[in-house]
C-alpha positions in Angstrom: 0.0 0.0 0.0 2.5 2.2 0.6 3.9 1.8 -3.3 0.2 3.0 -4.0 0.1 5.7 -2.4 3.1 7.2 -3.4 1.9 7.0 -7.2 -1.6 7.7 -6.1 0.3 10.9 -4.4 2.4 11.4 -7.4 -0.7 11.4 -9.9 -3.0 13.7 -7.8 -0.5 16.5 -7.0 0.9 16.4 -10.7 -2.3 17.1 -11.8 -4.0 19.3 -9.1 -1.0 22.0 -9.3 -1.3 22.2 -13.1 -2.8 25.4 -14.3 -5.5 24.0 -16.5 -6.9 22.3 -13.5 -7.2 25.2 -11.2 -9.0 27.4 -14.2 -11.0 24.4 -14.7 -12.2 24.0 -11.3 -12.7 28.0 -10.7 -13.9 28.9 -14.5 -16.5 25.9 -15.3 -19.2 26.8 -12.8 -19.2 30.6 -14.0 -18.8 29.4 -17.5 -22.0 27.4 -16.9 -23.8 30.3 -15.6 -22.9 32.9 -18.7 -23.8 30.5 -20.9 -27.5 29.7 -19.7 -27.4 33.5 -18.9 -26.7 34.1 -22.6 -29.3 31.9 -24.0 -31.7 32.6 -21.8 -31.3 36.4 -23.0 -31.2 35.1 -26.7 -34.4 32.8 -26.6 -35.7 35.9 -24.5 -34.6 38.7 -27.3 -35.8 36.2 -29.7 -39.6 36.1 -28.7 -39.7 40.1 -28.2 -38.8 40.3 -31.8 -41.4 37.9 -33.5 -44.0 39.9 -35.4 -47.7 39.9 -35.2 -48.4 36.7 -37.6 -51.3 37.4 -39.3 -53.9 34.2 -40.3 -56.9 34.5 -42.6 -59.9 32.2 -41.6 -61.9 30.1 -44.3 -65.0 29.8 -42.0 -67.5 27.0 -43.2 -69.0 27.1 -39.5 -70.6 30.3 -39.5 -69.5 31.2 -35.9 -66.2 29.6 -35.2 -64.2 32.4 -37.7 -65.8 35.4 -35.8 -65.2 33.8 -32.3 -61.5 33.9 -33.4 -61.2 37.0 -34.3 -62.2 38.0 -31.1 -59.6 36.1 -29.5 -56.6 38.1 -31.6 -53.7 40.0 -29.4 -50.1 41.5 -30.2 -49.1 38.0 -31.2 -51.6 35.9 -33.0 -54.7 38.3 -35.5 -57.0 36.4 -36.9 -58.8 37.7 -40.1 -61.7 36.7 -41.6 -61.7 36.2 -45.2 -64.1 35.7 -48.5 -61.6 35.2 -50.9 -60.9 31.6 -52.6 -58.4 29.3 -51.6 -56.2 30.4 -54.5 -56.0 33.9 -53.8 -54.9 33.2 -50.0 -52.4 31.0 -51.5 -50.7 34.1 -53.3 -51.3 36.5 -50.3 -49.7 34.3 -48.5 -46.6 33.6 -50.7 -46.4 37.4 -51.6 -46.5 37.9 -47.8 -49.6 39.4 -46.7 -51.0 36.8 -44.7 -48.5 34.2 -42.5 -50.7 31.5 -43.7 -54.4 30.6 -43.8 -56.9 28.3 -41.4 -59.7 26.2 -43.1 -62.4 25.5 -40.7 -64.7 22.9 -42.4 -68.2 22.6 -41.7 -68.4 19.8 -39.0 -65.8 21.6 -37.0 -67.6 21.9 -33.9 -68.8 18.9 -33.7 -65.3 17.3 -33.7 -66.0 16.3 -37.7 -63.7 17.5 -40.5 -60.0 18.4 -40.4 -59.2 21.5 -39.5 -55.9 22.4 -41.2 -53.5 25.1 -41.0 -51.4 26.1 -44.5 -48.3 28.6 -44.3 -45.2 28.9 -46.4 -42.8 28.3 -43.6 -44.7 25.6 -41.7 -45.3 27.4 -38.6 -43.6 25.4 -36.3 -45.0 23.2 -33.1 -45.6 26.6 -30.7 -47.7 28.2 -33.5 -49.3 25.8 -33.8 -49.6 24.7 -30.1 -51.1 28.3 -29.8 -53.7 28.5 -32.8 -54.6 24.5 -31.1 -55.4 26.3 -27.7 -57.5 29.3 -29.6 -59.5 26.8 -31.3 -60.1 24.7 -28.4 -61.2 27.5 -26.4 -64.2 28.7 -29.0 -64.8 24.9 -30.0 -65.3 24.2 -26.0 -67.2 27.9 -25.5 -69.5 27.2 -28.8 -70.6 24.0 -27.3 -71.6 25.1 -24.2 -73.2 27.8 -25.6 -75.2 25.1 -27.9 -76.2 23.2 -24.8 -78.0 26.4 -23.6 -75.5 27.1 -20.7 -75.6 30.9 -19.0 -72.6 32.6 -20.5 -71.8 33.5 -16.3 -71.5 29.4 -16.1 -69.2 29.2 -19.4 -67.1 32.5 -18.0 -66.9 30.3 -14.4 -66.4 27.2 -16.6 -63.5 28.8 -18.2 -61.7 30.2 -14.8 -57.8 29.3 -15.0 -56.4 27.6 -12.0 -53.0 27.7 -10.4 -51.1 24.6 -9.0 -48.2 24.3 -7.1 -46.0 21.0 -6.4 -45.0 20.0 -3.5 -43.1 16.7 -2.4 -43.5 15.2 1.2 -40.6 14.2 3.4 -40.6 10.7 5.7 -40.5 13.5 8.6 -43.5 14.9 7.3 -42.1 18.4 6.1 -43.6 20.0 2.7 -40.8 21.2 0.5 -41.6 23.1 -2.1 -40.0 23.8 -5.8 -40.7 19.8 -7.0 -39.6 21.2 -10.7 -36.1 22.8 -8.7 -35.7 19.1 -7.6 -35.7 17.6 -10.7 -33.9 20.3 -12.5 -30.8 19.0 -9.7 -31.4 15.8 -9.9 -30.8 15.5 -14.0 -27.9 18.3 -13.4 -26.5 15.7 -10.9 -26.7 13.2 -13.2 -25.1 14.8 -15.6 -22.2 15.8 -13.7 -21.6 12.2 -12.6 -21.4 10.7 -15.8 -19.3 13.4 -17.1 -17.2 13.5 -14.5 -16.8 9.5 -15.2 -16.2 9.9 -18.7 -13.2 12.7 -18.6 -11.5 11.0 -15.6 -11.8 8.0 -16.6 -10.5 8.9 -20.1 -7.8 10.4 -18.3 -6.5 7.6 -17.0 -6.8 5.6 -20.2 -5.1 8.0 -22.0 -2.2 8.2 -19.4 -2.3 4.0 -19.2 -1.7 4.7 -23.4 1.0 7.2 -23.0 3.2 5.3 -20.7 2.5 2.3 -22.8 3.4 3.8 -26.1 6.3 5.3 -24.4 7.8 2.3 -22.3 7.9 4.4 -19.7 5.8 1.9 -17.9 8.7 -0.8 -18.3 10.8 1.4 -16.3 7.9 1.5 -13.6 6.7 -1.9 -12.9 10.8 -2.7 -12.3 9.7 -0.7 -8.9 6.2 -1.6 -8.3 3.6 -4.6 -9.1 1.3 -3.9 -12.4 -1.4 -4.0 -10.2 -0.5 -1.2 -7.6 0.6 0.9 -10.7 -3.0 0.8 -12.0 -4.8 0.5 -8.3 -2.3 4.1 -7.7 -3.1 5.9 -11.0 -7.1 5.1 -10.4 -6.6 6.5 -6.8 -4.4 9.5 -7.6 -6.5 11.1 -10.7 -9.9 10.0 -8.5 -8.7 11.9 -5.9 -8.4 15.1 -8.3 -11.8 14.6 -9.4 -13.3 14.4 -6.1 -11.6 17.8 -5.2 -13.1 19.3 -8.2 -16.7 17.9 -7.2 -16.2 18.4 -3.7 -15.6 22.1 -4.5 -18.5 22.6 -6.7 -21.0 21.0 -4.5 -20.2 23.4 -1.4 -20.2 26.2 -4.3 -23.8 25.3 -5.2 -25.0 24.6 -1.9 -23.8 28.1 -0.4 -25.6 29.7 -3.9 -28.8 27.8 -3.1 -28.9 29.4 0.9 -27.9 33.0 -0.8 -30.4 32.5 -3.4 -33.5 33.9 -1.6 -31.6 37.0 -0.6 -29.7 37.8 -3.7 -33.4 37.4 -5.6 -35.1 40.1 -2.8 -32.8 42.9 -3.8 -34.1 42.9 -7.0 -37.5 42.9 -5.7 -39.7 46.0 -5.2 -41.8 45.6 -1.7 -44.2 48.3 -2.9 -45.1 46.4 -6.3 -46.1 43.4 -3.8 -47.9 45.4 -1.1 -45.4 45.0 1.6 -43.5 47.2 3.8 -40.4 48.4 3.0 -39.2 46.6 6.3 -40.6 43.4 4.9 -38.2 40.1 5.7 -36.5 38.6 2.9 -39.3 35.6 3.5 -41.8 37.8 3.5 -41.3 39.3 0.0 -40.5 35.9 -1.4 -43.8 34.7 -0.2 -45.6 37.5 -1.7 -44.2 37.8 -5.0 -44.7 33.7 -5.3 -41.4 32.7 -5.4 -40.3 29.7 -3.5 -36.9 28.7 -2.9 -36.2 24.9 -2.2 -33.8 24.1 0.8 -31.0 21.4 -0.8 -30.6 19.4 2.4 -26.9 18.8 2.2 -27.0 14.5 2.7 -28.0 15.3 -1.2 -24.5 16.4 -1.7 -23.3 13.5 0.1 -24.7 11.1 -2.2 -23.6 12.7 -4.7 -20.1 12.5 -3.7 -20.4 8.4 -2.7 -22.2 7.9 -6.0 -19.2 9.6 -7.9 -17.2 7.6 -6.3 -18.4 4.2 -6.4 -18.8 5.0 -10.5 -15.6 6.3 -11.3 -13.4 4.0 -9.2 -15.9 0.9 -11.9 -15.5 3.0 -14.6 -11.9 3.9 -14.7 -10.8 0.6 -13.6 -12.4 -0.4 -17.1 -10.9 2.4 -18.4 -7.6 1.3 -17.1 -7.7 -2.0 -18.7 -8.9 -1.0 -22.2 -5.6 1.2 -22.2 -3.2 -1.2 -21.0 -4.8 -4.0 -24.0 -4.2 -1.1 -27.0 -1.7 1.5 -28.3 -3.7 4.2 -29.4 -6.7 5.9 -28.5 -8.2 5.4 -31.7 -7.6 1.3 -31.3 -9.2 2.3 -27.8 -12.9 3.4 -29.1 -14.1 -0.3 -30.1 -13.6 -1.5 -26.3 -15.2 2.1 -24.9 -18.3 2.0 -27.1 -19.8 -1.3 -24.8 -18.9 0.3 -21.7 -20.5 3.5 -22.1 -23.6 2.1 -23.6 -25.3 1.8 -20.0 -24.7 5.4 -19.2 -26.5 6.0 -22.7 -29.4 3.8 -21.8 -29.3 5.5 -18.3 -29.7 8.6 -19.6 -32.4 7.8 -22.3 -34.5 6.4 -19.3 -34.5 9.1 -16.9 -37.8 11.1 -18.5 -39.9 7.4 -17.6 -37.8 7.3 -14.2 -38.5 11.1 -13.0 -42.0 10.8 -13.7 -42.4 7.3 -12.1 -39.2 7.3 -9.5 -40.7 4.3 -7.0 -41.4 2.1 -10.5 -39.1 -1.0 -11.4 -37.6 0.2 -13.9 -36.2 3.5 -11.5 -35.7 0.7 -8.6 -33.6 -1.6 -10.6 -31.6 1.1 -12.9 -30.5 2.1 -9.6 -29.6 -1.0 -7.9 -27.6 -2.2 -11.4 -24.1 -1.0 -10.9 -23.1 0.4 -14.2 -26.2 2.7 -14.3 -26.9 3.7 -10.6 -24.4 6.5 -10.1 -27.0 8.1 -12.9 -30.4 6.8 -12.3 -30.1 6.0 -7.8 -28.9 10.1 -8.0 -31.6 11.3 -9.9 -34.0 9.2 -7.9 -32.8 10.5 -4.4 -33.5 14.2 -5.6 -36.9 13.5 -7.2 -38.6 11.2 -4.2 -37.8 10.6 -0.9 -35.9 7.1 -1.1 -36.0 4.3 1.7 -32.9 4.3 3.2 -32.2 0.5 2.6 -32.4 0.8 -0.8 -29.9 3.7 -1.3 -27.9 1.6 1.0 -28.0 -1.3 -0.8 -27.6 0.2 -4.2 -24.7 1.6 -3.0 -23.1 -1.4 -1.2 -23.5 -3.0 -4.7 -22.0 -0.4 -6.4 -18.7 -0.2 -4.5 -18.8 -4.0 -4.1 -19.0 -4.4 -8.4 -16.4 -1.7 -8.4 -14.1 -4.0 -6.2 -14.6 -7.0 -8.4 -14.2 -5.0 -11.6 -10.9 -3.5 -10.4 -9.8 -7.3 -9.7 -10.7 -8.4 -13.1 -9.0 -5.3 -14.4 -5.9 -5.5 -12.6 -6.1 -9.5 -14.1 -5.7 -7.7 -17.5 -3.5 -4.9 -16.9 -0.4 -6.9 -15.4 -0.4 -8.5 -18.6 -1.8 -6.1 -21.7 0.7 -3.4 -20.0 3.6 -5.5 -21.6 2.0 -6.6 -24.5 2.6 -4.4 -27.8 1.3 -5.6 -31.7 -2.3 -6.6 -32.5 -5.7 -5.6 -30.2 -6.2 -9.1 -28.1 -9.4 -10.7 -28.6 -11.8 -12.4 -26.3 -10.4 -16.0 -25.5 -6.9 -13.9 -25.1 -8.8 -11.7 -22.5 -10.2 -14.7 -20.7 -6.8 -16.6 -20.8 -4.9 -13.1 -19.5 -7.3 -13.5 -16.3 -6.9 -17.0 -15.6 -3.0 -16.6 -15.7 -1.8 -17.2 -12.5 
């Protein structure tokens, strides 16, 4: 152990005192920040810029097309129009419509297909928001037909407000469900790309010192093993620094959050005394602030763990058996296709979080770090389960760093042709 920990030492201070490390760690989280700051502000500049799209109505109904036009704003004017469907069709392509809707007769009575035609296609919110105008006079013309008292249809038509709220085993409402799964996929994110670039890192340096027989030099001193069990160690180490440092970073954010947010906040505009609390004004102008509890960070760090030290222990062994990292990419492609099906299940697992497939995507090692993450921020999780995906996780990680070490003692010498499976399997059982 103590041969370990010297290259562990020698790997993690190596890389922790380099420069592009220290930007890395300092520059990433602001980096993050400008950059949804800056599309944010695009997307926002964006939809102040869209003109008034203009639609001409073919009304076969008789009552829908002027319902419609009554609905028009700064956004969306609908225009009623006699002319044929030919002469729309050069308004439109000379420009003076956006496009034309055809209302066919049956309409109302959910017969016919309404259809939209425009020179550009219109694109899903268009046409999400002509869909919600047409609903609302389809919905308000058959109430009306049904004899209803237009003070019933106006109640009828009242919008409601709901707010989410998740429930604790102690019984406390936290609010800001959508905050929680916003963190939960970042989380998941960071973990598997924190996975990916160390554990390409140590693939790449397993190459390097391959390539350049460096590594001959090295294993005179120390066992192939305790080479690979050190550089796993040393650049793991480095990575947990970097997340360690981020976490209290966004967990000391989260507690300034509230008061950062009421400076920017007028107490008159939300009928409160200029002495109001920072609660207080928060409360009134309906913004609520979830409290991160910190054990969140906690499993965020063990989960990091437990998936790096499997991931770059595979990592270590695919670049001990090549030469290059191009030979490399045919043995990475099957490891990282778990974290790819990890991540195309986590929609199904958010919404559903207690369901098998979240339950057992988060007990099976080579997706948990992902899907146990997400599953802990969305829901409240029994403790036995977090437990025991987590006692798998570190257990698979021990066995996979066995087999590893099996292959590296051996693929770290060996120089020519990619070995294939029976070599693999033979390399193992080598005593």
């Amino acid at each position: 152990m103590d041969k370990v920990w010297i290259i562990a030492k020698s790997e993690y201070l190596r890389r922790v005192k380099s420069r592009a490390f220290i930007l890395t760690t300092l520059l990433l989280p602001l980096a993050i920040v400008l950059f949804i700051g800056v599309i944010a502000m695009l997307s926002v500049s964006a939809f102040k810029q869209e003109k008034q799209r203009s639609v001409a109505i073919v009304d076969s109904t008789g009552v829908l097309g002027t319902a419609l036009v009554s609905t028009s704003d700064k956004d969306l004017r609908f225009l009623q129009s006699d002319d044929s469907i030919d002469s729309l069709r050069t308004q439109v392509s000379e420009g003076d419509h956006d496009g034309y809707l055809v209302l066919p007769r049956g309409s109302v009575d959910g017969e016919g297909q309404i259809t939209y035609y425009s020179a550009e296609g219109g694109g899903s919110m268009l046409e999400r928001r002509i869909e919600r105008r047409i609903e609302g006079v389809v919905e308000e013309e058959r109430m009306r037909r049904q004899n209803l008292d237009p003070a019933v249809i106006q109640a009828l038509r009242a919008n409601v407000s709901l707010r989410m709220m998740r429930l604790t085993d102690e019984g406390e409402e936290v609010g800001g469900t959508k905050m929680f799964t916003v963190l939960g996929i970042g989380m998941g994110a960071l973990i598997v790309m924190m996975m990916l670039i160390y554990g390409s890192v140590v693939m790449q340096g397993v190459i390097d010192e391959k390539s350049s027989r460096v590594v001959e030099v090295v294993i005179s001193a120390a066992k192939p093993f305790h080479l690979m069990l050190g550089k796993v160690l040393g650049i793991g180490a480095m990575g947990l620094t970097q997340l360690v440092f981020w976490s209290l970073l966004l967990l000391v954010i989260s507690m300034a959050a509230g008061t950062v947010i009421a400076m920017f906040l007028d107490p008159a505009q939300y009928n409160v005394t200029a002495g109001a609390s920072t609660a207080q004004l928060l409360v009134a102008a309906d913004i609520h602030i979830p409290d991160f509890p910190a054990s969140l960070f906690i499993w965020l760090i063990l989960y990091f763990l437990g998936g790096y030290l499997l991931y770059a222990s595979l990592y270590a062994a695919i670049g001990s058996m090549v030469e290059s990292q191009q030979d490399a990419q045919g043995f990475v492609i099957p490891v990282i296709l778990p974290i790819i099906v990890a991540m195309y299940t986590l929609v199904p697992q958010i919404e559903n979080p207690s369901s098998t497939l979240s339950v057992v995507m988060s007990m099976v090692p080579l997706t948990s770090p992902i899907s146990a993450i997400v599953r802990i921020a969305v829901t409240d999780v029994p403790l036995w389960q977090s437990v025991l995906s987590l006692a798998i996780l570190f257990g698979s990680s021990l066995g996979v760093n066995w087999l590893a070490g099996r292959i590296y003692r051996v693929g770290i010498l060996m120089y020519g042709k990619k070995p294939s499976l029976r070599e693999l399997i033979r390399w193992i059982r080598l005593p």
